[in-house]
N, C-alpha and C positions, 0 to 999 in steps of 0.2 A: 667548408661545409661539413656540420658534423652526422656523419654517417650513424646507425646504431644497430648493435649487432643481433640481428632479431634472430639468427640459427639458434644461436646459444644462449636466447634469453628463455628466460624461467617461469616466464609470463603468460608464454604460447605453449601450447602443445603443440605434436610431433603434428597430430592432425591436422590444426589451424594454421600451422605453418606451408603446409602442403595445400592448403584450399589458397592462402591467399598468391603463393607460388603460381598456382591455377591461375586464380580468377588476372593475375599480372599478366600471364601469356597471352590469355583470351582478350585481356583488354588492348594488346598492343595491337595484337589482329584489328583491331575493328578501330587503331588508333584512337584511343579514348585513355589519358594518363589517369591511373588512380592511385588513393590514397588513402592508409589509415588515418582515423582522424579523434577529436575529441577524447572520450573517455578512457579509451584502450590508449592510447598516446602515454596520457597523464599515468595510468597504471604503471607503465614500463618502467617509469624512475621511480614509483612511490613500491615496485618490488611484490606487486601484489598482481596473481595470476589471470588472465583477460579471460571477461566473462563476455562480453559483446562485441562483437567487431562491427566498425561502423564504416563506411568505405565511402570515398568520395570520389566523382568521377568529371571530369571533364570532358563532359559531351554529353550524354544520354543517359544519365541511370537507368532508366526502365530496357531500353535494348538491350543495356549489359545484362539487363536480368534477365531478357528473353533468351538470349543466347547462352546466359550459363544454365539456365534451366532445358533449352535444346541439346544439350551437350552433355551436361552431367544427373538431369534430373530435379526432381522436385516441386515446386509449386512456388508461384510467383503472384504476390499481391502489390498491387500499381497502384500510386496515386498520384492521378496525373494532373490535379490541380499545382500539388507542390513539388513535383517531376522526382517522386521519391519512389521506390517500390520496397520490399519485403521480401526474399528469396529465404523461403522455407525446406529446408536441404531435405535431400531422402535420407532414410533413416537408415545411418550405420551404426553396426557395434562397437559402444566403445567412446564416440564420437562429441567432443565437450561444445560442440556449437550447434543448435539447432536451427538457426538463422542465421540472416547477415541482412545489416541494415542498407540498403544501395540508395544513395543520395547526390540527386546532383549537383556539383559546384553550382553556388547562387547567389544571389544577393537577395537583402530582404528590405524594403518600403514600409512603410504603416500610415495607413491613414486617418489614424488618431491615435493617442496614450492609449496602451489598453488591446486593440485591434490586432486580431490574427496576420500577420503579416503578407504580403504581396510579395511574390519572390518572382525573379529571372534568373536564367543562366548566367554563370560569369566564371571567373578564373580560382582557383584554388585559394590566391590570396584575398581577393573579395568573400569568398567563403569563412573565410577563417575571421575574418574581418564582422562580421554577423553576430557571433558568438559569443556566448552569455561573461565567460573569464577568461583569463591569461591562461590559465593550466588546463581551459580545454582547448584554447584557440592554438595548438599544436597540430600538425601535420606531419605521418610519415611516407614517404615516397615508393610506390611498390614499383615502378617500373621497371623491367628485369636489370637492367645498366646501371639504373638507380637504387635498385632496391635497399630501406633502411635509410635514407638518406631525410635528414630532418629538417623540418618549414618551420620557423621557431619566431613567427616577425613583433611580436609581444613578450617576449624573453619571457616566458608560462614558467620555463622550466627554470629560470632565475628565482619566481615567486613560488614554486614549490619547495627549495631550497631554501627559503627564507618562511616558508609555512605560512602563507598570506595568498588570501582570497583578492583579486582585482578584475575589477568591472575595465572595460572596454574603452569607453569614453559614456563623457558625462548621463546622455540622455537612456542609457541600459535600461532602468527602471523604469522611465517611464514608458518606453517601449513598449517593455513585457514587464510589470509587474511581479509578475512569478519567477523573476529572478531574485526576488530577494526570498522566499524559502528555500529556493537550492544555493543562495549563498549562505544558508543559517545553517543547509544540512551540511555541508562541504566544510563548515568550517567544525562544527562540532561530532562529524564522524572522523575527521581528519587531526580535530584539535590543533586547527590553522587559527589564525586569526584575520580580521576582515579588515584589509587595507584603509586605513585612516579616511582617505579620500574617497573610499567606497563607502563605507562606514554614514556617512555625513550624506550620503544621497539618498539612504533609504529614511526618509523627512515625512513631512508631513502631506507634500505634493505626492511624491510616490505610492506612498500609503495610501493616500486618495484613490488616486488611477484603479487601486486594487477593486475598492468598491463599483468600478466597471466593467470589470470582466463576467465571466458564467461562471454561477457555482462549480459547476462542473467541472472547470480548471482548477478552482481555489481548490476545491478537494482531491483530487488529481495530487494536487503537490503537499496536501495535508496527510491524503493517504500516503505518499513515499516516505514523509515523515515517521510517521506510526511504526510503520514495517523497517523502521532503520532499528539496528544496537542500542543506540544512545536518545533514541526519539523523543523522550520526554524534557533529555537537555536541551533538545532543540525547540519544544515546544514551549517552554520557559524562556528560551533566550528571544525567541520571535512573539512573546507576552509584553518583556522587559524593553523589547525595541521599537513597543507600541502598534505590532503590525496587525492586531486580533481588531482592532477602529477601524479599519478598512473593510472586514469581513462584517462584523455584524455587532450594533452598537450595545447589545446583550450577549458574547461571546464575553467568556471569565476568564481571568487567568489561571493555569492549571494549578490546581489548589496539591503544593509541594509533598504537603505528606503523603501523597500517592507516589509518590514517584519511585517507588521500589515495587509496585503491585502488579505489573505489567505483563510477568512472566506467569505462566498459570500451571497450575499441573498435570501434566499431560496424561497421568495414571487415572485422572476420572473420565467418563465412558462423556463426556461435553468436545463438542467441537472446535478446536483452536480457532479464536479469529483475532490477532491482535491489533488488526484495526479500530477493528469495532468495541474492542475494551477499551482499545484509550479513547476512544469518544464517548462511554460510557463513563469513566471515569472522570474525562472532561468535564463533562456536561450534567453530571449526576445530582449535582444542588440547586440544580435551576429551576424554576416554578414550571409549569407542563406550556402556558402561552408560548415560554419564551424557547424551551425546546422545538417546539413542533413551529417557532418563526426559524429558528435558526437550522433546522431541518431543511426548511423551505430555502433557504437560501442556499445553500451547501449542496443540494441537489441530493437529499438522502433518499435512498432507497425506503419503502414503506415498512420494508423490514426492519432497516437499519432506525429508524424513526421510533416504531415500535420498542425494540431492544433497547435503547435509550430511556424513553419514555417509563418503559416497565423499571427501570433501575432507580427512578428518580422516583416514584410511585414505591416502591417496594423500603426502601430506603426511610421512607415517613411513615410506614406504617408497621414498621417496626417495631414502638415502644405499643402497640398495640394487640401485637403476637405476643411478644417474651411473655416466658410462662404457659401458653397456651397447649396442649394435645397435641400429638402428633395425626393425629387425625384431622386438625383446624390448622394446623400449619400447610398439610399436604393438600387440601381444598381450596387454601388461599394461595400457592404456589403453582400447582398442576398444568394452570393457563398462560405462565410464564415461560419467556424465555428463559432456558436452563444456563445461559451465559449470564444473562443480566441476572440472574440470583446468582450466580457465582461469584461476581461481580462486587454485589452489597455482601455477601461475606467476606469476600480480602478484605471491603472496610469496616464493615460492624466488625467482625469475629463470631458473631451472633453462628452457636455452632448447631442451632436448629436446621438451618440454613444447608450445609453442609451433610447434615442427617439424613435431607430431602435427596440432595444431589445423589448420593452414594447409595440411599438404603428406601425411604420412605417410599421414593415414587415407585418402588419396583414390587410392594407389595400389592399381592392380589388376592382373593378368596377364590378355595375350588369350587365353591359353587362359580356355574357360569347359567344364562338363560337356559339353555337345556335341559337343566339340572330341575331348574325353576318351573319349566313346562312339564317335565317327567312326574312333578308332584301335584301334576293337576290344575296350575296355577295358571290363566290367561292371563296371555301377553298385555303389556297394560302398565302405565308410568309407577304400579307396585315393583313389576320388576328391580329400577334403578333404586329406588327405596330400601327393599332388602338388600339388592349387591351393597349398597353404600355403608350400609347398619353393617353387614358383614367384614369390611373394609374396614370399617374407623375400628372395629372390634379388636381385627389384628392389630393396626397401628397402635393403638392404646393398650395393647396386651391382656385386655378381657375374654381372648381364647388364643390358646397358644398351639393347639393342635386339629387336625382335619377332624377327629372326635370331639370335639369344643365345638367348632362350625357349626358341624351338622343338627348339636344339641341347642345351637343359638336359633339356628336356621328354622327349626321344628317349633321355637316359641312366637317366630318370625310369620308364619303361614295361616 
């Protein structure tokens, strides 16, 4: 049995090594074996430092959590449909884990292709047994006698070594459909390749089943995509494997020459989102019906719908501006999202655009309404008339100084 030497691995900190040291003691008390499992497993051989720890327990996850939250502190979220909890640690300095996933050994059922799964308690190997690949269906053993000692009954760590993605047995995909975008992600953050025989089940059947799940998942796994390094390889490679038919019979393929645009500049006062760029970018050629269908099915936020919607809008009316004022630029922008123009700049270039984002919007006149009452003037839709005439003045540089204004202002009155 081969053992692994977690003191001295490179993967753990000093801290996550001492919690899971913890939570081994406490579990042997209460006779319940645990296990590191999946993700953190697979990290250990691919040399890359553990960001989640996922723990499996035979017996009880939720009690284990009560008890290490009786014991050590924190907060504890249960979910006792799928006997999973959440143990949200107290907060130390310093400390690279802010959680721990507690899960208990189980087996899962489905009631049809597609379907959330039915799970019961069972043994560590029926657990592993569940699991979406070989490279996470790994287990490490914390029991203090045991500690480090490896469950490997799918040789994961054979297929990490050979840099190949492999499904479980045949029926994975149609199980859970959303196995086949964290095989797309897996394989192109890792630059694995997808097992021959796995390869050939993400078909036309599986693909299907997708179109039965909740948007809500689909994007779930669409969003982890986005947020990964290499995201847009992967959103190409799962175009090229036909998997976008299952989502929505009006989803494109991501139109390539974007595919450097993704990273934005952080030096402009716009709020990073780069989810929501690459669905922007996604979806930016598509007629407004077919956005606001595929919105709907995706489970987009009104926001996120919106932000789309204005890029793909803004984008046609384009050849309509060029040339125009900076004052008709800044009146036809104003009501937009400041992403989705950012957005039709990385692909126009159109450096009006860009003029808006940095300089344009932030112009304002010293006159304010006060100004405008102090001269006599009732309040009254003149107000927003002069501010406005005062506004486009500066933009267009027909007065360049508060001495300019006031003389515009007086012809204003």
């Amino acid at each position: 049995m081969t053992r692994l030497e977690l003191d001295g691995a490179r993967f753990l900190s000093t801290g996550q090594l001492i919690l899971l040291r913890e939570i081994s003691s406490l579990s042997a008390s209460l006779n319940m074996p645990v296990f590191l499992v999946g993700g953190c497993v697979r990290d250990y051989f691919l040399k890359t430092p553990a960001k989640d720890l996922d723990i499996i327990v035979e017996g009880d996850a939720i009690r284990l959590g009560e008890a290490l939250v009786e014991k050590f502190g924190g907060h504890l979220i249960a979910h006792s449909k799928f006997h999973t909890a959440i143990w949200e640690l107290p907060e130390t300095p310093g400390q690279a884990t802010d959680s721990i996933d507690l899960i208990t050994a189980r087996t899962e059922s489905y009631e049809h292709p597609g379907a959330l799964p039915v799970v019961k308690p069972a043994s560590i190997e029926d657990d592993l047994q569940r699991r979406d690949f070989t490279i996470n269906a790994m287990a490490v053993r914390l029991d203090q006698d045991r500690f480090g000692e490896l469950i490997d009954p799918f040789d994961g760590r054979l297929d990490l070594e050979k840099k190949r993605i492999r499904i479980l047995h045949p029926r994975s995909f149609l199980d859970d459909p959303t196995r086949i975008f964290r095989a797309i992600r897996y394989e192109c953050r890792y630059s694995f390749e997808i097992e021959s025989g796995t390869l050939e089940l993400i078909n036309s059947e599986s693909i299907g089943v997708i179109s039965k799940i909740s948007g809500e998942r689909i994007r779930h796994e669409l969003d982890l995509i986005l947020e990964e390094v290499s995201s847009l390889a992967m959103i190409i490679r799962a175009g090229d494997l036909g998997v976008f038919k299952g989502i929505h019979s009006k989803l494109p393929l991501f139109n390539k020459e974007f595919v450097d645009l993704l990273e934005m500049d952080l030096t402009l006062d716009i709020p990073a989102d780069r989810v929501a760029m690459g669905y922007m970018l996604w979806l930016l050629d598509l007629p407004e019906d077919a956005i606001l269908s595929i919105g709907r099915r995706l489970d987009f936020s009104s926001e996120l719908t919106h932000s789309v919607w204005a890029v793909a809008q803004l984008k046609k009316s384009l050849p309509f501006l060029v040339n125009s004022k900076p004052s008709i630029w800044t009146y036809a922008l104003e009501k937009l999202p400041l992403l989705s123009i950012y957005v039709v700049f990385l692909v126009s270039g159109e450096r009006a655009l860009l003029n808006y984002i940095s300089l344009w919007r932030h112009v304002k006149p010293f006159t304010t309404g006060d100004v405008l009452k102090s001269h006599g003037l009732p309040p009254g839709p003149r107000y927003a008339e002069i501010l406005t005439s005062l506004k486009s003045a500066w933009l267009d540089g027909e007065v360049k100084s508060e001495k300019e204004e006031e003389e515009l202002l007086q012809t204003l009155l």
